[in-house]
N, C-alpha and C positions, 0 to 999 in steps of 0.2 A: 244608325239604321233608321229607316223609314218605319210611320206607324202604319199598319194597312188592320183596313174596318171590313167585316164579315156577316151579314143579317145571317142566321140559322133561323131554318124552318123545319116545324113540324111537320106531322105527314098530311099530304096536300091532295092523294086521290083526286087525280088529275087537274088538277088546280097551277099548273105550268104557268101558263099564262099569267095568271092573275096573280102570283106571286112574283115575276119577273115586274108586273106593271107598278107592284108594291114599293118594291126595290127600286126604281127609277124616280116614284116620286117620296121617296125619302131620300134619294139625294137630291131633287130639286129641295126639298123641303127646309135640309139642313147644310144646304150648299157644302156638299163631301162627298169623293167621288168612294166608292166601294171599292171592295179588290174580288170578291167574288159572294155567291152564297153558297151553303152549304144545308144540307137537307138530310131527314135524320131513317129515310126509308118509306115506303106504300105511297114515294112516288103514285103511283096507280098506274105504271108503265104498261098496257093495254095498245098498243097501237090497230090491233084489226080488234075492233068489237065484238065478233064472231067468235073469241078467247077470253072473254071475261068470267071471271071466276065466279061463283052463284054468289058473293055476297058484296063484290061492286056489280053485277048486274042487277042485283035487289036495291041498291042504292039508286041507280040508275036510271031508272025504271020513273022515278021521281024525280031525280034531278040531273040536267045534263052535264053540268061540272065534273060531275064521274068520270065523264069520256073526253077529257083536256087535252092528253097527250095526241088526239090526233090531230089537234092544232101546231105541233109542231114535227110531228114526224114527215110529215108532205108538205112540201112550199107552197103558202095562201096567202091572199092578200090581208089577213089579219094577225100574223106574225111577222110579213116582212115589215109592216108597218112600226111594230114595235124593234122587231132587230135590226132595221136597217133606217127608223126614223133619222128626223132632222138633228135631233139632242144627240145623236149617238149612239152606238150600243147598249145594250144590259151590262152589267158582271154575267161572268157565265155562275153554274149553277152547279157543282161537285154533290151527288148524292150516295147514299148506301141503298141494297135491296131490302126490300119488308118482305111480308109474307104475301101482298097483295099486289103481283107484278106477275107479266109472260115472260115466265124466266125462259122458255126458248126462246123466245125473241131476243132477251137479255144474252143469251150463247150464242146467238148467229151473231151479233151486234159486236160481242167482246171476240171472238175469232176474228171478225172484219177489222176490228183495232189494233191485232199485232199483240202479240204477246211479249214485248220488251214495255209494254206502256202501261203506267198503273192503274189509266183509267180509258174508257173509250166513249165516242161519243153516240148519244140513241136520238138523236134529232136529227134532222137536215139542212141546222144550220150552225151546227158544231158550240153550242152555248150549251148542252144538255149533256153533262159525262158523269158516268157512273164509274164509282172508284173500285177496282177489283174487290172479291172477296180476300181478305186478310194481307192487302197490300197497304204502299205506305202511299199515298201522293205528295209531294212538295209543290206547294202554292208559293206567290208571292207574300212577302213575310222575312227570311221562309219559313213557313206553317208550315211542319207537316204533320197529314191528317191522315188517318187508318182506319178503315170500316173494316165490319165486321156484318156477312149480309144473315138476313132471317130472325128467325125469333128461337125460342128454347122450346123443346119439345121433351122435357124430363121431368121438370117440374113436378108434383102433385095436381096443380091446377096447369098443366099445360096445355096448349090445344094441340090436338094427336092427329089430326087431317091436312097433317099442311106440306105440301109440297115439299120434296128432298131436299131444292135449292132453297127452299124459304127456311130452313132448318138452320140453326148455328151449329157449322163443323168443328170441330176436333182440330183437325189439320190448320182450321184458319190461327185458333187462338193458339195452338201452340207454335205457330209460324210467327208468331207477332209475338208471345213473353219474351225475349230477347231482342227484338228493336225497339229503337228509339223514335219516339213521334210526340206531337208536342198538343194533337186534338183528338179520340178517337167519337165516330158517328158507330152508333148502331141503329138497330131497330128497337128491341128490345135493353131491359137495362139488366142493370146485379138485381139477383136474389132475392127475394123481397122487400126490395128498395120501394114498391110501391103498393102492391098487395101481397098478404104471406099467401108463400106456395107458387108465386106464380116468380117468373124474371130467368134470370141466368147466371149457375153459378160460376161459370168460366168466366161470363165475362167479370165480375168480382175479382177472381182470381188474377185476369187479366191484367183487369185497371192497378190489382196490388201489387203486381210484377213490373209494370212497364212505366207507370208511375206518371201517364200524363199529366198534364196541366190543366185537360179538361177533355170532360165525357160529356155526348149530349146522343138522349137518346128519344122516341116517342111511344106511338102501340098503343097508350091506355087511356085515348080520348081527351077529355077537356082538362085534365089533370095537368098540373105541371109545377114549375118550383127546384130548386135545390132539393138533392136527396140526400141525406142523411144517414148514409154509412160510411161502414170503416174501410177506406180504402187509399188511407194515406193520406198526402198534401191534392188528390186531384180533387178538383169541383166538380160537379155532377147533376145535371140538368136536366129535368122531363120536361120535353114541350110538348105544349097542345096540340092539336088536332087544327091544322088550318082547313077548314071548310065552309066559313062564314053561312053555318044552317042558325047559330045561337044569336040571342041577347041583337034581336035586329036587323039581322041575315049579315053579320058585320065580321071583319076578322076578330077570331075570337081572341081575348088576353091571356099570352102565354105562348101564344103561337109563334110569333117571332121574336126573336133577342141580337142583341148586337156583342159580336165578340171582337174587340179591339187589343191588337198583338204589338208588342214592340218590344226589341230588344231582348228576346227568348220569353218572355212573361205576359200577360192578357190579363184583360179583366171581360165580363159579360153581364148585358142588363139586359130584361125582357124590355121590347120596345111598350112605350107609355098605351096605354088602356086607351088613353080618350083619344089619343092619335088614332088609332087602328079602327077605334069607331064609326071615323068616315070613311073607311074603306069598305064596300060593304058590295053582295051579289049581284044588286042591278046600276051601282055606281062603276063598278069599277074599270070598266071599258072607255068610258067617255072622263075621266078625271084627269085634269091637265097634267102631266110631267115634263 
């Protein structure tokens, strides 16, 4: 079997763009073609402005990166450029929901995708698919990957404002202890896997039931690393926050990692600090790929 290579990203709050441009010039960079990315939730899927929730509109407000996804929801000359350039396509982009998404929009979107398909697509030019709530997808590989959308709202430190959809259900994790999948994306991670009081205990329970290969999840900023609980042989990974506001207006370290699959097994590295360095908010438009 073939090995196929994976960039995971953190939450990118509307950052579409610029992480798709990331992704092309790390395969120019290390002459390898990708098999897709995958993304760990607060997309910032917002496509009419006029539905931004109060705390990407506070974001916003200051910076327009916030408002990305309207770069690809309507055909512009500065996506086709990138999706239908000279070099070739992107990888497409498999994401989960966070708590910072128009999850109506996200319901018209996933109605319009047919209900036999585990994922659907929220762009218009079919490179942007969101993997159902507690379904599996199979990628090329074959990966397969299982989100789990929203965050926990039980906690002790939970946040208690957040949308139905941005809630992690019951129905999902228990639809998922019984299958078999070889990555799961969340939003949120285990139980205080990162602060006490705060995370999910299902999905713990989850990762210890179904026993993937590998968790990767975001939510808590510039934080990231291996986590360190008990949940068996899977590995378990917080990434950062892709926003390149830090350390130079640069993508920040931690933000992306590379997960490499062959033959049922992977390994993952955060991609190198000094690389991501040159990627930065007012470069990353005009950098050759």
């Amino acid at each position: 079997m073939s090995t196929t290579r994976y960039l995971i990203f953190g939450d990118l709050h509307g950052r579409v763009l610029p992480a798709f441009r990331l992704a092309l010039r790390w395969e120019r960079a290390h002459e390898i073609r990708l098999d897709g990315l995958l993304q760990v939730g607060d997309l910032g899927y917002f496509p009419d402005t006029g539905r931004l929730d109060r705390a990407t509109a506070r974001h916003a407000a200051d910076d327009p990166l916030e408002l990305g996804t309207s770069l690809v929801v309507e055909p512009n000359r500065e996506a086709d450029e990138l999706f239908h350039g000279s070099d070739g396509p992107p990888p497409s982009l498999w994401f989960t929901a966070g708590n910072h998404e128009d999850f109506d929009t996200l319901a018209e979107r996933e109605v319009g995708g047919g209900c036999r398909s585990s994922s659907f697509a929220v762009d218009a030019y079919g490179f942007v698919r969101c993997i159902r709530d507690g379904r599996v997808e199979t990628l090329p590989g074959p990966l397969r990957v299982e989100a789990v959308w929203g965050i926990d709202d039980r906690a002790p430190n939970a946040r208690r404002r957040t949308p139905e959809r941005g809630r992690i259900r019951d129905r999902s994790l228990s639809t998922l202890a019984g299958t078999a999948f070889d990555v799961l994306i969340s939003h949120d991670g285990p139980r205080d896997a990162v602060l006490t009081g705060s995370g999910s205990d299902g999905l713990g329970v989850l990762i210890g039931l179904a026993r993937p290969a590998f968790a990767f999840f975001g939510h808590y900023g510039s934080r990231f690393g291996r986590v360190a609980v008990t949940t068996g042989s899977t590995q378990i990974y917080q990434m950062a926050g892709f926003e390149m506001r830090r350390g130079g207006a640069s993508a920040e370290e931690g933000s992306v990692g590379l997960l490499t699959w062959e033959n049922g097994a992977g390994t993952f590295e955060y991609l190198d600090a000094a690389w991501l360095r040159g990627f930065t908010r007012y470069n990353w438009r005009h950098l050759p790929i």
